[in-house]
ChimeraX commands (.cxc) that place a marker at each C-alpha (Angstrom):
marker #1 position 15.55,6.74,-23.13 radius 0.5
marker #1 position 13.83,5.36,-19.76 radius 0.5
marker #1 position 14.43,7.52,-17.09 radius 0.5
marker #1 position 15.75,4.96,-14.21 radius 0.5
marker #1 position 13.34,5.57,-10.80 radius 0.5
marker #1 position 15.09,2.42,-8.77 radius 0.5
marker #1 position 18.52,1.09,-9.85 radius 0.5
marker #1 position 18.03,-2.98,-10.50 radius 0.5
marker #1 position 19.97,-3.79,-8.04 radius 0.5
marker #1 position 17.60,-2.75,-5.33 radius 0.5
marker #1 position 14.73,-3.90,-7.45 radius 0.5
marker #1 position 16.29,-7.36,-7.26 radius 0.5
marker #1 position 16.99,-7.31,-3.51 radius 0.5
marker #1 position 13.60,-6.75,-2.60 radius 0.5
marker #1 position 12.21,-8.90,-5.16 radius 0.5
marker #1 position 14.35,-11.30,-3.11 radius 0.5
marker #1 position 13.23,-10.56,-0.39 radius 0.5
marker #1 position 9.91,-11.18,-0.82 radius 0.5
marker #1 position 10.40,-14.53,-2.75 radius 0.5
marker #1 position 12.20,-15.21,0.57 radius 0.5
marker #1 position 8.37,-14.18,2.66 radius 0.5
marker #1 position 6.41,-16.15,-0.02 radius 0.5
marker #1 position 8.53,-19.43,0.08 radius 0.5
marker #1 position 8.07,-19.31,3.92 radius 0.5
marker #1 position 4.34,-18.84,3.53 radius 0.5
marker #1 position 4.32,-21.82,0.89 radius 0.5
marker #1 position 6.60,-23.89,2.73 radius 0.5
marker #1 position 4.13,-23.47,6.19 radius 0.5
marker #1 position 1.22,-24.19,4.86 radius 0.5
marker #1 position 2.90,-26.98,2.39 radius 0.5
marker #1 position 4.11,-28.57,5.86 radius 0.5
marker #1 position 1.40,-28.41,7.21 radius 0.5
marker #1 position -1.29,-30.39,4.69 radius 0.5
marker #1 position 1.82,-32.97,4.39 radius 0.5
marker #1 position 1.02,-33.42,8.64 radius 0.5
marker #1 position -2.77,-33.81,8.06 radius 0.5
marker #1 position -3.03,-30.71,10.32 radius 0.5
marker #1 position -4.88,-27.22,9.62 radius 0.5
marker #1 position -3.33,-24.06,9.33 radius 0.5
marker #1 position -3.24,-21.98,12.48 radius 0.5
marker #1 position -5.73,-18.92,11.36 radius 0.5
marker #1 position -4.79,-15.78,13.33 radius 0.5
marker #1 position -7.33,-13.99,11.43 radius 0.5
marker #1 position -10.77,-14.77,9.80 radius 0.5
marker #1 position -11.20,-18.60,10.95 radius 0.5
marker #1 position -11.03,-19.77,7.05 radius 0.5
marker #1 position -7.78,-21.23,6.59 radius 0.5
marker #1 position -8.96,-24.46,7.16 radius 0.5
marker #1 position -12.30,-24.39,5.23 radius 0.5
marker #1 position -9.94,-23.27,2.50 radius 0.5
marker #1 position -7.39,-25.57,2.68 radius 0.5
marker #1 position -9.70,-28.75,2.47 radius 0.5
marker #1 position -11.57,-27.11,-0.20 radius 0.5
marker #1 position -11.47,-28.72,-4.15 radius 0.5
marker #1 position -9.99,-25.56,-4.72 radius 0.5
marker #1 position -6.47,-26.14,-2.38 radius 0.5
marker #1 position -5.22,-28.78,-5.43 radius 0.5
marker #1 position -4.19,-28.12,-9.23 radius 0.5
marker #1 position -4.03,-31.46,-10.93 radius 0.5
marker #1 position -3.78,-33.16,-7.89 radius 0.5
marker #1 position -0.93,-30.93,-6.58 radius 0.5
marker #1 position -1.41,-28.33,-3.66 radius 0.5
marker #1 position -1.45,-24.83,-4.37 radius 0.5
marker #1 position 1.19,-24.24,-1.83 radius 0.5
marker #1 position 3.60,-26.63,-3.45 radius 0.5
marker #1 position 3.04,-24.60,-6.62 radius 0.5
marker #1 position 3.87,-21.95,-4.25 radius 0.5
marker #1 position 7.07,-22.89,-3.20 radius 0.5
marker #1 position 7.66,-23.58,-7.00 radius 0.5
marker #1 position 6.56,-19.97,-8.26 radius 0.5
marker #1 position 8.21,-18.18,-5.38 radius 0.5
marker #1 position 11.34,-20.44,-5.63 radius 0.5
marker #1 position 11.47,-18.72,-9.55 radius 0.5
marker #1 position 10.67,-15.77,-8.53 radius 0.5
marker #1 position 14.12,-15.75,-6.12 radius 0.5
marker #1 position 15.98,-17.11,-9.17 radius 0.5
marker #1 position 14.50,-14.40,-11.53 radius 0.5
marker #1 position 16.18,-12.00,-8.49 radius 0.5
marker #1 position 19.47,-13.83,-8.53 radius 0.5
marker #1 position 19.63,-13.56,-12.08 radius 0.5
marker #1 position 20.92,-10.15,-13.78 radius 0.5
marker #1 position 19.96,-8.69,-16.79 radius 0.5
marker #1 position 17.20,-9.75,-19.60 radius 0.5
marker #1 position 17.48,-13.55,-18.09 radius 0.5
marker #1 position 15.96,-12.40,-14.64 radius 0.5
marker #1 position 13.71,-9.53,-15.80 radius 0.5
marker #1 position 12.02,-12.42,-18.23 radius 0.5
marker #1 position 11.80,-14.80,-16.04 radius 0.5
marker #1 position 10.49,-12.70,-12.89 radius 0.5
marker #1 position 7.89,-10.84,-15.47 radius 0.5
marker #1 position 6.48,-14.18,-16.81 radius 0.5
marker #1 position 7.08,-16.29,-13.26 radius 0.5
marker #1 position 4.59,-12.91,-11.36 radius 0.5
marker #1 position 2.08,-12.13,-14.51 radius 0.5
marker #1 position 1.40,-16.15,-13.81 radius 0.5
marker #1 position 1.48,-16.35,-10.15 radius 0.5
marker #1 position -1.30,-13.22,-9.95 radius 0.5
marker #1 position -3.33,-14.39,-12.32 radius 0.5
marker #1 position -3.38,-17.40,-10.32 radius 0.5
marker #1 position -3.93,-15.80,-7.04 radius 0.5
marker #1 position -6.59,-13.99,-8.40 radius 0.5
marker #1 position -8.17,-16.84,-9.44 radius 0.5
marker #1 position -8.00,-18.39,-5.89 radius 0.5
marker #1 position -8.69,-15.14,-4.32 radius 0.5
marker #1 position -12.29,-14.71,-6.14 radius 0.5
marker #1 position -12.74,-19.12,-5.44 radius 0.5
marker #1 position -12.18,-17.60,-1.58 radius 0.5
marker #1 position -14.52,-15.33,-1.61 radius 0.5
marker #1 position -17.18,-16.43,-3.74 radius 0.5
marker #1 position -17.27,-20.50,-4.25 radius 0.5
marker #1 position -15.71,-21.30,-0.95 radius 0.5
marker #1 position -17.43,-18.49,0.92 radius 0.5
marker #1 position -14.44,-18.55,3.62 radius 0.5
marker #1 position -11.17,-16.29,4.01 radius 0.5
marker #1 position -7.33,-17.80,4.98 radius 0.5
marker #1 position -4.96,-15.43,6.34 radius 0.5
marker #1 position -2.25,-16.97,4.59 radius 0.5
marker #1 position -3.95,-16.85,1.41 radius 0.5
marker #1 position -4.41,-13.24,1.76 radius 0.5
marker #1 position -0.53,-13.31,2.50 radius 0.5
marker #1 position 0.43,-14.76,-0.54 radius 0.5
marker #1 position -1.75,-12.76,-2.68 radius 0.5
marker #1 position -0.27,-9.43,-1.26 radius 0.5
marker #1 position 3.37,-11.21,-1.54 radius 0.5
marker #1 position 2.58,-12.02,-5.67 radius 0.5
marker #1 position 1.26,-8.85,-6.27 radius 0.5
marker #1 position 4.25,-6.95,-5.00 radius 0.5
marker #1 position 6.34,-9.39,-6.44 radius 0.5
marker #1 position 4.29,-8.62,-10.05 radius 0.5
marker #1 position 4.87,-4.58,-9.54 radius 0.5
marker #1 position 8.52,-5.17,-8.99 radius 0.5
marker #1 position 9.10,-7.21,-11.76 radius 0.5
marker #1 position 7.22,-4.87,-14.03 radius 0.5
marker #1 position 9.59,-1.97,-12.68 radius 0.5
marker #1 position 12.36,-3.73,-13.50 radius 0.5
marker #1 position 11.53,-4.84,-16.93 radius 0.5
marker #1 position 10.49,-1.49,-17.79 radius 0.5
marker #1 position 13.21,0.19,-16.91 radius 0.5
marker #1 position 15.66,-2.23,-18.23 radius 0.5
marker #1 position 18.67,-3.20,-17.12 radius 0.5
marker #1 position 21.73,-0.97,-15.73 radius 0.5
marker #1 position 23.13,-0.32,-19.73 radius 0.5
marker #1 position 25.77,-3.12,-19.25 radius 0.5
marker #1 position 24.43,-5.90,-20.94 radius 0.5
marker #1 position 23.01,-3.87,-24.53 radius 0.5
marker #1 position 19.27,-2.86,-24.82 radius 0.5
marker #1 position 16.22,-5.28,-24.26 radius 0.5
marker #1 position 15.33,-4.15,-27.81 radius 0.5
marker #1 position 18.49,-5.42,-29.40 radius 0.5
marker #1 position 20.57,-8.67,-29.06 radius 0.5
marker #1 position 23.98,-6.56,-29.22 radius 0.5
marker #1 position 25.97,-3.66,-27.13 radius 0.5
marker #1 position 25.48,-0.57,-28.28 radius 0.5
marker #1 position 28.72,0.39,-30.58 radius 0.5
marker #1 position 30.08,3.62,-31.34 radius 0.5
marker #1 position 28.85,5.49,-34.95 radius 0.5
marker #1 position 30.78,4.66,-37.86 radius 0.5
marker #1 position 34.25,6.72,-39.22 radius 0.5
marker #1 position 32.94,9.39,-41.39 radius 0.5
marker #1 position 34.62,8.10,-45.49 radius 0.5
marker #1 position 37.03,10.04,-46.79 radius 0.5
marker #1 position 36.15,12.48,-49.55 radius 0.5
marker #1 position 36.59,11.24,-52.97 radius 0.5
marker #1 position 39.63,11.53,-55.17 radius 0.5
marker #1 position 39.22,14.00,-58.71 radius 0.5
marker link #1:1,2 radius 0.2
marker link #1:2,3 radius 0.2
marker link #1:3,4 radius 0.2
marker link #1:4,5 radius 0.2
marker link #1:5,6 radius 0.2
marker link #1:6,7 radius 0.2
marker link #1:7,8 radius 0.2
marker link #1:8,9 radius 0.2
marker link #1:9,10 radius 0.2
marker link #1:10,11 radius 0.2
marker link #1:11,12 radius 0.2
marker link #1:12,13 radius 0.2
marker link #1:13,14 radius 0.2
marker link #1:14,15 radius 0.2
marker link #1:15,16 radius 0.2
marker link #1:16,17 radius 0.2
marker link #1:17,18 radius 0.2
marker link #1:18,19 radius 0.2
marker link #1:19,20 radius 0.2
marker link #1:20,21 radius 0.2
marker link #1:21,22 radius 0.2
marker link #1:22,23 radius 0.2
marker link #1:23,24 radius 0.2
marker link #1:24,25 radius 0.2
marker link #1:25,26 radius 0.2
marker link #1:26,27 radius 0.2
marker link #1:27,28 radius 0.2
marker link #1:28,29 radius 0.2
marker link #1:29,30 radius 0.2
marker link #1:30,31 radius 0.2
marker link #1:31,32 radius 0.2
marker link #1:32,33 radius 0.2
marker link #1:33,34 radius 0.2
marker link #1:34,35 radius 0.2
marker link #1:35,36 radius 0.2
marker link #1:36,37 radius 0.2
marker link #1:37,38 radius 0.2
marker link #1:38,39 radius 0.2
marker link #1:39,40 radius 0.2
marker link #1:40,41 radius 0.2
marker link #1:41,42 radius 0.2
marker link #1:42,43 radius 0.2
marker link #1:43,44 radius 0.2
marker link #1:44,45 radius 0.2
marker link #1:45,46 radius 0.2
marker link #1:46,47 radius 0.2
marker link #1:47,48 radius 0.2
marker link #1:48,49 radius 0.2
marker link #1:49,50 radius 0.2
marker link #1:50,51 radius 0.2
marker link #1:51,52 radius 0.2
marker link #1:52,53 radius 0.2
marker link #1:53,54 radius 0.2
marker link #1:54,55 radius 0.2
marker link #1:55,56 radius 0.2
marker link #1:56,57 radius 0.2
marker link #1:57,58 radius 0.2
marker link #1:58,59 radius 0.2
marker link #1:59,60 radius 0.2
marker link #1:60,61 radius 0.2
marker link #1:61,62 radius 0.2
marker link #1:62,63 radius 0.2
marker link #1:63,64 radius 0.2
marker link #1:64,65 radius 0.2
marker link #1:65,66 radius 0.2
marker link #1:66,67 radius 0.2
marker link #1:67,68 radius 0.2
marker link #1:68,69 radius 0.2
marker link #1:69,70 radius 0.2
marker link #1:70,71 radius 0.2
marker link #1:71,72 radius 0.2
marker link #1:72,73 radius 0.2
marker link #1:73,74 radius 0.2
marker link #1:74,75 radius 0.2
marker link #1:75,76 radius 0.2
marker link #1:76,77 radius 0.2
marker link #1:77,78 radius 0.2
marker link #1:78,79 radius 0.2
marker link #1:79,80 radius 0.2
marker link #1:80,81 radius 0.2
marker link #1:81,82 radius 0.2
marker link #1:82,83 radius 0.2
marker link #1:83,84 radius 0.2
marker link #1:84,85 radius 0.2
marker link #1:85,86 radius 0.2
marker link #1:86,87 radius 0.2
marker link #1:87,88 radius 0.2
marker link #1:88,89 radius 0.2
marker link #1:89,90 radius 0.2
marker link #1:90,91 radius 0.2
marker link #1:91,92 radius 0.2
marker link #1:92,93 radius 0.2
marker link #1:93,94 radius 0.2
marker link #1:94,95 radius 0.2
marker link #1:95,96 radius 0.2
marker link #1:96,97 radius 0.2
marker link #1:97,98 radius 0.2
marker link #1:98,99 radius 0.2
marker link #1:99,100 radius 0.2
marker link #1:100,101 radius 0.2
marker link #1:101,102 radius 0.2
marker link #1:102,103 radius 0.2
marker link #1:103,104 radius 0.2
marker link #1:104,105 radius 0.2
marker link #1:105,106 radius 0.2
marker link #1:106,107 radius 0.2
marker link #1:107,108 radius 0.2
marker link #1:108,109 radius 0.2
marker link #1:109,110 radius 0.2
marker link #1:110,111 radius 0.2
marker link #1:111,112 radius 0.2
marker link #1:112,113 radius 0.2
marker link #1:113,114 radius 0.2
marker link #1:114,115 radius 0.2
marker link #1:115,116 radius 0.2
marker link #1:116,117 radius 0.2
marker link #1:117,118 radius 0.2
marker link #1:118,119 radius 0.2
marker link #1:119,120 radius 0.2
marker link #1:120,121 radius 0.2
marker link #1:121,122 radius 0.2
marker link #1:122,123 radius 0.2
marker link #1:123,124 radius 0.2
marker link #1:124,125 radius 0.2
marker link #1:125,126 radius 0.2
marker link #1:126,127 radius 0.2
marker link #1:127,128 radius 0.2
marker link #1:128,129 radius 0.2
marker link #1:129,130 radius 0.2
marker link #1:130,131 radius 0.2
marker link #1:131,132 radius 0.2
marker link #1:132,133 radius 0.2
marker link #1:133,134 radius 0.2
marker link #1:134,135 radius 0.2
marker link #1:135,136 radius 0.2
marker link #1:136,137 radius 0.2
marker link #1:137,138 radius 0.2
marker link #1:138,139 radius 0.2
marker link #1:139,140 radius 0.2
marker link #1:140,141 radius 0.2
marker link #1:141,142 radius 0.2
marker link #1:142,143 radius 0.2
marker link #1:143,144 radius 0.2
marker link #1:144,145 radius 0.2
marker link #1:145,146 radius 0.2
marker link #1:146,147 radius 0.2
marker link #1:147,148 radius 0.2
marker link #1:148,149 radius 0.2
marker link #1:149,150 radius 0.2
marker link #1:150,151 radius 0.2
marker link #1:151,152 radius 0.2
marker link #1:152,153 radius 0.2
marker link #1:153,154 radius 0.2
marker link #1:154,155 radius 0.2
marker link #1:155,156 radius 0.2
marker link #1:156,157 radius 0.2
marker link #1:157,158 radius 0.2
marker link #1:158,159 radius 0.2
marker link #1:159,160 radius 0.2
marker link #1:160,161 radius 0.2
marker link #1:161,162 radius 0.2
marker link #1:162,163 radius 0.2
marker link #1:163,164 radius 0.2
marker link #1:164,165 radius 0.2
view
């Protein structure tokens, strides 16, 4: 039996809450390439060296739309109780890290220049990624059955009566 450190509930309010932070990060910065403008960088000077870098596109998409995409599951995965939103928030913040990660070491090393609201993000996907393993590991509140099974847990069978000489 898991012993239950956070109940799920609060899990998924602050998982919430920080979808909430990285949608408004993604949606900035997603604004502002749309305006042909460069990020205001409070700290480090980067943000636009980074942001007209190859590395600020996936396919042809922006990172920060991708952003608002991961973040925007990430708020469904807290919406979402039970297995449905555990899955989905696991899988939805294992992805997003390994993706800031990626960007984090093209920051650093390839582009050679830091963006604040990278930085942001990165912090916001890897709290997002220790929340959702929390909650998965724990499991849910008992309610909807064990991860491990697909049923509710159901009482133990009615001893048999003894048999008849």
């Amino acid at each position: 039996m898991t012993r239950r450190i956070v109940d799920e509930t609060v899990l998924r309010i602050a998982l919430g809450a920080v979808a909430a932070a990285g949608l408004a990060v993604s949606a900035y910065l997603t604004a502002v390439r749309a305006a042909g403008d460069a990020p205001s960088c409070v700290v480090g000077g980067g943000c636009k060296t980074v942001q007209e870098s190859e590395y600020s596109e996936l396919a042809g998409i922006p990172v920060a739309v991708l952003g608002l995409l991961a973040y925007g599951a990430l708020l469904v995965a807290a919406l979402l109780p039970g297995p449905p939103g555990r899955a989905l928030g696991l899988f939805t913040a294992l992805v997003g890290f390994g993706f800031s990660a990626w960007l984090t070491y093209a920051e650093l090393v390839l582009i050679e220049a830091i963006c604040a609201w990278c930085v942001t993000s990165a912090v916001l996907i890897t709290l997002a990624l220790v929340l959702t393993v929390v909650r998965a590991a724990q499991g849910g509140s008992g309610r909807e059955g064990s991860a491990r099974r697909s049923g509710p847990d159901l009482p133990p069978p009615e001893p048999s009566p003894p048999a008849r000489p």
